[in-house]
Each structure stands twice: as structure tokens, then as C-alpha cells.
ChimeraX commands (.cxc) that place a marker at each C-alpha (Angstrom):
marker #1 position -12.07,-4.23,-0.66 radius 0.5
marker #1 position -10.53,-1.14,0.07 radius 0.5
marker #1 position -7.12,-1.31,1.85 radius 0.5
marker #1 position -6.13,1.90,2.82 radius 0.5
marker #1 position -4.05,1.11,5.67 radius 0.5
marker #1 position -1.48,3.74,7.19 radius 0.5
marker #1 position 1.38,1.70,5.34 radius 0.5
marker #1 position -0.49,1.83,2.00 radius 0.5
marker #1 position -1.33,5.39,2.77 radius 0.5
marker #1 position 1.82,6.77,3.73 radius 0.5
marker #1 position 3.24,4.55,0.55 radius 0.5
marker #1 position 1.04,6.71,-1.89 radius 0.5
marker #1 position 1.69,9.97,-0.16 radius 0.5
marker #1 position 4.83,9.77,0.12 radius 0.5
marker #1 position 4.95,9.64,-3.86 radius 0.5
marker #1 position 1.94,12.02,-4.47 radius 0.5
marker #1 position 0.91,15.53,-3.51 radius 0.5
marker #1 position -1.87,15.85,-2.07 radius 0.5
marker #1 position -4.07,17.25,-4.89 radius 0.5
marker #1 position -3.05,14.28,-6.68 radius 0.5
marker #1 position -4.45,11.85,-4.20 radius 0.5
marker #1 position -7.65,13.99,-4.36 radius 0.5
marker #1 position -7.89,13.84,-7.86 radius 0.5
marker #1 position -7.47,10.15,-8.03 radius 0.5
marker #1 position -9.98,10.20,-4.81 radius 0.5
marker #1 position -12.75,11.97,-7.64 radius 0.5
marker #1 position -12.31,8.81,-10.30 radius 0.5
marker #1 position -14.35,6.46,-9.16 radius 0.5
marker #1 position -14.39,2.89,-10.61 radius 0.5
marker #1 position -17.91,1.17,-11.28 radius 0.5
marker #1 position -17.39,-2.57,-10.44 radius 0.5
marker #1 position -20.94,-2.71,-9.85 radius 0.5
marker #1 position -24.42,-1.06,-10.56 radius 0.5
marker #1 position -24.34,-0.19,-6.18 radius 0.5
marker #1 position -20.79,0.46,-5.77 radius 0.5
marker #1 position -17.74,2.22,-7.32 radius 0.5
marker #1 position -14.60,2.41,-5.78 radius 0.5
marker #1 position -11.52,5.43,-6.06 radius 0.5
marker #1 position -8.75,4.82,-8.04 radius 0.5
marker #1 position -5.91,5.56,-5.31 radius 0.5
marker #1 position -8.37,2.55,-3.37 radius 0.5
marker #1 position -7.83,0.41,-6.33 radius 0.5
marker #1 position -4.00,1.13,-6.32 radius 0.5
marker #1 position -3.48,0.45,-2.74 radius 0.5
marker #1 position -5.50,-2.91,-2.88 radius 0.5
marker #1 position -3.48,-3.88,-5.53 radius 0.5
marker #1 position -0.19,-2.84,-3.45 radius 0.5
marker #1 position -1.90,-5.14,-0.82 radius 0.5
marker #1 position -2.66,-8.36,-2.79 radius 0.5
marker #1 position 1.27,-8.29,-4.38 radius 0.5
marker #1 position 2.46,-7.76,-1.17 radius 0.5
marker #1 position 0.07,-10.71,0.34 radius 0.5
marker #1 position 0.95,-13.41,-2.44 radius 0.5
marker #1 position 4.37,-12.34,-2.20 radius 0.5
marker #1 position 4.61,-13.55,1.55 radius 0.5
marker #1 position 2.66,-16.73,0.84 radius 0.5
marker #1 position 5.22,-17.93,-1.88 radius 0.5
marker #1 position 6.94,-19.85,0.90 radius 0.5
marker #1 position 3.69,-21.21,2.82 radius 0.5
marker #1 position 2.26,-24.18,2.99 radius 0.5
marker #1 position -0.59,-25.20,0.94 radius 0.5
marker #1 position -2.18,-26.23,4.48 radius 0.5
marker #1 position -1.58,-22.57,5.90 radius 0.5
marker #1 position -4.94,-21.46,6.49 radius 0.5
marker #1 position -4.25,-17.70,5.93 radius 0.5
marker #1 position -2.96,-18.61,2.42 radius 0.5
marker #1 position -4.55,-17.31,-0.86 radius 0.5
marker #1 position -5.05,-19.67,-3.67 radius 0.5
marker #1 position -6.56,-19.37,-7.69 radius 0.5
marker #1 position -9.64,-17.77,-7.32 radius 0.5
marker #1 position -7.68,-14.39,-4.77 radius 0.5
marker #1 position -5.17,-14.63,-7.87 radius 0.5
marker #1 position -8.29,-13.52,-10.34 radius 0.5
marker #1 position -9.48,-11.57,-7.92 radius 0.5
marker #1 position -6.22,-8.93,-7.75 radius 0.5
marker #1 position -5.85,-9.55,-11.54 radius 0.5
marker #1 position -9.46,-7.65,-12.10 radius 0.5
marker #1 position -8.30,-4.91,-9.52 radius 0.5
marker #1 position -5.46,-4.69,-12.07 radius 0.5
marker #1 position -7.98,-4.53,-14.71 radius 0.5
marker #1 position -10.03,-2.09,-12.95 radius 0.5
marker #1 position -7.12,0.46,-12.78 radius 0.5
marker #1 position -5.61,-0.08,-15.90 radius 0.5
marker #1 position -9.34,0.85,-17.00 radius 0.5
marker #1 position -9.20,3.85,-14.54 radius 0.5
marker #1 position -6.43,5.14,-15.99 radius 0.5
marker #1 position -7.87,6.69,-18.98 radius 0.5
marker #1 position -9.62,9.19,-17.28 radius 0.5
marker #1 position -6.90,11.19,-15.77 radius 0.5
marker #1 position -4.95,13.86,-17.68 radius 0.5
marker #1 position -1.64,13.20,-18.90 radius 0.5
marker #1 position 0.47,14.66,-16.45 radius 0.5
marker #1 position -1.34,12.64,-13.38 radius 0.5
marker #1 position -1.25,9.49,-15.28 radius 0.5
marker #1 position 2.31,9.75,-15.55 radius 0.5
marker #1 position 2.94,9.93,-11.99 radius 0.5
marker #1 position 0.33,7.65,-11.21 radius 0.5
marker #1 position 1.96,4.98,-13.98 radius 0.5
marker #1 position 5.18,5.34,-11.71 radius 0.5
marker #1 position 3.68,4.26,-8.60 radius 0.5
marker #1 position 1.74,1.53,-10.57 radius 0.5
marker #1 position 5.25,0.53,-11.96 radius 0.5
marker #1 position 6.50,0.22,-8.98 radius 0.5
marker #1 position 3.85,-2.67,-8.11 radius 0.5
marker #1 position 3.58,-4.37,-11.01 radius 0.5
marker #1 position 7.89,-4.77,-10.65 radius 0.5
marker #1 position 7.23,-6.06,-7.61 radius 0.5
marker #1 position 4.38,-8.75,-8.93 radius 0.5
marker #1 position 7.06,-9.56,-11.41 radius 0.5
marker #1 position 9.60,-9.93,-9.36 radius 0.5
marker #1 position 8.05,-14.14,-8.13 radius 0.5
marker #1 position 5.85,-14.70,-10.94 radius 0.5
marker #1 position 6.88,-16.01,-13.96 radius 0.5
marker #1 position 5.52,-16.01,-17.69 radius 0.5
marker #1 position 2.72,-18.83,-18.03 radius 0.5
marker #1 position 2.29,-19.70,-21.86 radius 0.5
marker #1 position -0.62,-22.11,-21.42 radius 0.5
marker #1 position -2.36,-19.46,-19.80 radius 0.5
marker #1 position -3.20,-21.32,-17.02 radius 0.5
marker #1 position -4.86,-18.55,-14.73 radius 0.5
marker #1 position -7.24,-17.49,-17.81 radius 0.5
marker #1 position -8.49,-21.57,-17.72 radius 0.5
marker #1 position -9.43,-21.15,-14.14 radius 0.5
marker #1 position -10.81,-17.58,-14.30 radius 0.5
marker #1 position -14.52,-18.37,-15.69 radius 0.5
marker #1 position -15.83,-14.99,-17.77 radius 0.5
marker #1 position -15.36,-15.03,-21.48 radius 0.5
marker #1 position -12.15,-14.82,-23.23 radius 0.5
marker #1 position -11.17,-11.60,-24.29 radius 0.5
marker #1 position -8.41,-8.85,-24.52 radius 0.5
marker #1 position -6.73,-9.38,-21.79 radius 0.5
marker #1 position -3.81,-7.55,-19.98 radius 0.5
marker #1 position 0.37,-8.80,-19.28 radius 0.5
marker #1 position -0.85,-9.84,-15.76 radius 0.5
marker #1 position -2.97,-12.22,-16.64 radius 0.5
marker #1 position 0.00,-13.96,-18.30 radius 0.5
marker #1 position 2.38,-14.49,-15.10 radius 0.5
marker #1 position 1.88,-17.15,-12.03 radius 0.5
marker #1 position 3.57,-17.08,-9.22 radius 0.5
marker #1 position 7.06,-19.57,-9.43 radius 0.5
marker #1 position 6.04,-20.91,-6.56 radius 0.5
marker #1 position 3.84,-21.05,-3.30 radius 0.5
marker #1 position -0.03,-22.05,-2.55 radius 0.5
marker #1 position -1.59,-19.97,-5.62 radius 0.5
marker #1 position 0.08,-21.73,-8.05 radius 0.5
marker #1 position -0.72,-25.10,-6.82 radius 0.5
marker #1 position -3.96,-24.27,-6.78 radius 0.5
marker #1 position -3.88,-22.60,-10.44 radius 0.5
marker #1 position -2.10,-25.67,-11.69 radius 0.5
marker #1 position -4.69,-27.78,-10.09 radius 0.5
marker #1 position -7.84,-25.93,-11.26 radius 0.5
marker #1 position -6.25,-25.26,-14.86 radius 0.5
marker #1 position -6.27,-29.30,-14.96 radius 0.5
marker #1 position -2.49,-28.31,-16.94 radius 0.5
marker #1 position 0.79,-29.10,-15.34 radius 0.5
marker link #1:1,2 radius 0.2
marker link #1:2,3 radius 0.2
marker link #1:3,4 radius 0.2
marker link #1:4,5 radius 0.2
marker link #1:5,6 radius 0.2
marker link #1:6,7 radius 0.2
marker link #1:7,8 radius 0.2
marker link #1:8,9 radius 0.2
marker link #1:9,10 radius 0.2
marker link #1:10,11 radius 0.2
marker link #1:11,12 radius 0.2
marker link #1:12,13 radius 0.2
marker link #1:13,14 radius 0.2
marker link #1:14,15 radius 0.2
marker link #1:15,16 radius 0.2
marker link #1:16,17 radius 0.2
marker link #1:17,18 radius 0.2
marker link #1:18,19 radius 0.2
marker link #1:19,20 radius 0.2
marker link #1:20,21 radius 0.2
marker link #1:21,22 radius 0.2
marker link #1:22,23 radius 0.2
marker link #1:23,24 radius 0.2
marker link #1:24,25 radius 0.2
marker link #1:25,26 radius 0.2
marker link #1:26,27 radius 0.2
marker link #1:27,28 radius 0.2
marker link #1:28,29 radius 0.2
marker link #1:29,30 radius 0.2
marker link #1:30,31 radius 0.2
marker link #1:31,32 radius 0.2
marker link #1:32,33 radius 0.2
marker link #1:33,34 radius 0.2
marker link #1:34,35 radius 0.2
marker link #1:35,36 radius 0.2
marker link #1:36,37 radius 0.2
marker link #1:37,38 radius 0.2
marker link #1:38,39 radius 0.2
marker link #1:39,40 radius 0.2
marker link #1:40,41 radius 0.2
marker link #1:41,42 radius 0.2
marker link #1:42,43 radius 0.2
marker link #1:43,44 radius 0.2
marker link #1:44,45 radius 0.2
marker link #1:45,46 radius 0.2
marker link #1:46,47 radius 0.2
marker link #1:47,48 radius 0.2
marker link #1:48,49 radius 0.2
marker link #1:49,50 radius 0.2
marker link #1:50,51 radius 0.2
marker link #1:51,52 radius 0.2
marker link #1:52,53 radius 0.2
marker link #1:53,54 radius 0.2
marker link #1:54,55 radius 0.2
marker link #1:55,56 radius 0.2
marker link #1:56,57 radius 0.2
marker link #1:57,58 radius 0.2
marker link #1:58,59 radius 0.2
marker link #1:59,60 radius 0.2
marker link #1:60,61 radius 0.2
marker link #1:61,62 radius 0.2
marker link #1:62,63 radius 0.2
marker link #1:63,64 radius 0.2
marker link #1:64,65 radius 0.2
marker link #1:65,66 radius 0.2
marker link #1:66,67 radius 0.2
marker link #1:67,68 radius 0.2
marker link #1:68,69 radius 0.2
marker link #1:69,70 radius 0.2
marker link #1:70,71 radius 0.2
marker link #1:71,72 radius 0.2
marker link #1:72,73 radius 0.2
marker link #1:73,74 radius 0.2
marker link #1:74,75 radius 0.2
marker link #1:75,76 radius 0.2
marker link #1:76,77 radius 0.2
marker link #1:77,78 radius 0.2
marker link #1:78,79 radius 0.2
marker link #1:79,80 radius 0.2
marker link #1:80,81 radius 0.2
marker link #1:81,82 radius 0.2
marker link #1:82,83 radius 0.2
marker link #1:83,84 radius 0.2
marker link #1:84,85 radius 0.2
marker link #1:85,86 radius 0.2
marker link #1:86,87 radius 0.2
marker link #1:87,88 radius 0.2
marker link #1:88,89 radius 0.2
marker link #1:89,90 radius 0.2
marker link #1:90,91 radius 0.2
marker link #1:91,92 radius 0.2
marker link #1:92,93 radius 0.2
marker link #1:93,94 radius 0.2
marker link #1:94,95 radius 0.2
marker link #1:95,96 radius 0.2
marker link #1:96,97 radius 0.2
marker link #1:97,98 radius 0.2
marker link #1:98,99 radius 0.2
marker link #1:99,100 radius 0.2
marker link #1:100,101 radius 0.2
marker link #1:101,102 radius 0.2
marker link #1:102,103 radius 0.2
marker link #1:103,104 radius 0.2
marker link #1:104,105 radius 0.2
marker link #1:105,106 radius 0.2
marker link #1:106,107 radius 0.2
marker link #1:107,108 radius 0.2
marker link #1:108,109 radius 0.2
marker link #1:109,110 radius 0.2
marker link #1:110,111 radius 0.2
marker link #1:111,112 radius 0.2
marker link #1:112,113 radius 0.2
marker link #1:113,114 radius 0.2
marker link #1:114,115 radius 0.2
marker link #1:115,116 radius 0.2
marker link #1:116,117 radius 0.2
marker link #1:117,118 radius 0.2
marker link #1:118,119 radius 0.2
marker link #1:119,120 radius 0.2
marker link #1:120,121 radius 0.2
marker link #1:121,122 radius 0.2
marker link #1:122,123 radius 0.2
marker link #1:123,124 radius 0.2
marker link #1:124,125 radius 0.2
marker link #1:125,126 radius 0.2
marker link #1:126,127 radius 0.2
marker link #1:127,128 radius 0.2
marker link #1:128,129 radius 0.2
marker link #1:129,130 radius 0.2
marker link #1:130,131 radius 0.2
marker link #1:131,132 radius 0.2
marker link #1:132,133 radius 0.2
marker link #1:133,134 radius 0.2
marker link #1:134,135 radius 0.2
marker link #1:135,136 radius 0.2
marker link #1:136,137 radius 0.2
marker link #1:137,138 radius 0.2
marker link #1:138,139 radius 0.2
marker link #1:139,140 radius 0.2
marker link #1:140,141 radius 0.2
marker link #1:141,142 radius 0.2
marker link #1:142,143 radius 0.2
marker link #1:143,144 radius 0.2
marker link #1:144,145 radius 0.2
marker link #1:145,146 radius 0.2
marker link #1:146,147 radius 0.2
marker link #1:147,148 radius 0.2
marker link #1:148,149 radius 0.2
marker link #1:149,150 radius 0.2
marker link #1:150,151 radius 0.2
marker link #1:151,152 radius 0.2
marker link #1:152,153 radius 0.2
marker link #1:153,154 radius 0.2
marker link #1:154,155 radius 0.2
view
């Protein structure tokens, strides 16, 4: 999952210092009982999966590199994962983290739009509960949203 590339790399330090990125390197997210992964990982996966719906908005459905419903949930709980992560820096690192974090979230803003039947939480199959602003957007167009409107059996 991690997607550290030298773009998303030289995205976060170009924003960070470097004892920043080591500090966000130490908190560690458990998404499993065998395998945590480092906040600045979870923020540049989440860079990556914006960026990556973003470019399929104007894709066919048929396009086999496209990503549908179920990668939609799946970069909603990295966004859950950080906002989670979040609460253990220290004020001053959260701060500048919450910029760069801004910066994304604008972007996944940017081509989604606010979905009042909730469509993405039908699809997504773990129990209701509190739930973030993401998981109340779809994309206005594009393969993901067909397949969201599809699965959510709402049009």
C-alpha cells in the first residue's frame, strides 16, 4: 500500500523538514494485528489515490486500469486511518501536517460532489458509524461513480 514514489516524496519534502518526516516516519498506524503502516505512508497513498481517481474521471467504464466502488472505500479508510493518526502528534506538527492534508483533501473536492443518500456508505459493508466529510462526496463523474451508483442500487 505504501506509495512513496519520488513525486510523492519530493511532494512531502518539499513542504516538511526533515525531522518532521521522521517524526511522522515514528507514528505508525495499526491496520492490522501483522502490520502498521507510517503516517507520512498513509499521506502519500492518499495523495496517490486522489490523484488516480482524479485521472479516471474522464475514462471509460471499459478502461481496464480504471478504479471503481470498492478502490473508492478503500482510499476513504486511508483517510480514516490518518485522520485517526493525527491525534498522536503534537500540536505544532499537526498543524503543518493538516496543511499538506488540506492540500489533498482540496484536491478530492475539487471532482467530487456532496452525495446526500450516502451512496458510498450503502456499498461500503462494515457497520454504520461516525463517519468522516469524505465519506459524504462521489466523484461528479467517471468509472467510480458508476460503479457506486450501481452497487448503492440508488440513482
Amino acid at each position: 500500500m505504501t506509495v512513496m514514489t519520488s513525486d510523492n516524496l519530493s511532494w512531502i519534502s518539499g513542504r516538511l523538514s526533515v525531522d518532521d518526516i521522521h517524526a511522522l516516519e515514528g507514528v505508525a498506524i495499526q491496520i492490522s494485528s501483522q502490520r502498521s503502516i507510517p503516517l507520512v505512508d498513509l499521506l502519500a497513498s492518499w495523495r496517490a489515490h486522489v490523484e488516480k481517481f482524479e485521472a479516471d474521471l474522464s475514462l471509460p467504464s471499459s478502461d481496464r486500469s480504471v478504479w471503481g466502488a470498492h478502490d473508492l472505500i478503500a482510499a476513504l479508510t486511508l483517510r480514516d486511518l490518518i485522520q485517526d493518526g493525527m491525534g498522536a502528534l503534537d500540536v505544532e506538527l499537526r498543524s503543518r501536517f493538516g496543511s499538506l492534508l488540506s492540500e489533498i483533501d482540496e484536491n478530492f473536492i475539487s471532482f467530487t460532489e456532496q452525495d446526500d443518500q450516502l451512496r458510498i456508505e450503502k456499498v461500503d459493508d462494515r457497520p454504520d458509524g461516525e463517519r468522516g466529510w469524505w465519506w459524504k462526496r462521489i466523484p461528479v463523474t467517471g468509472p467510480a461513480r458508476e460503479e457506486v451508483i450501481q452497487y448503492s442500487g440508488l440513482d
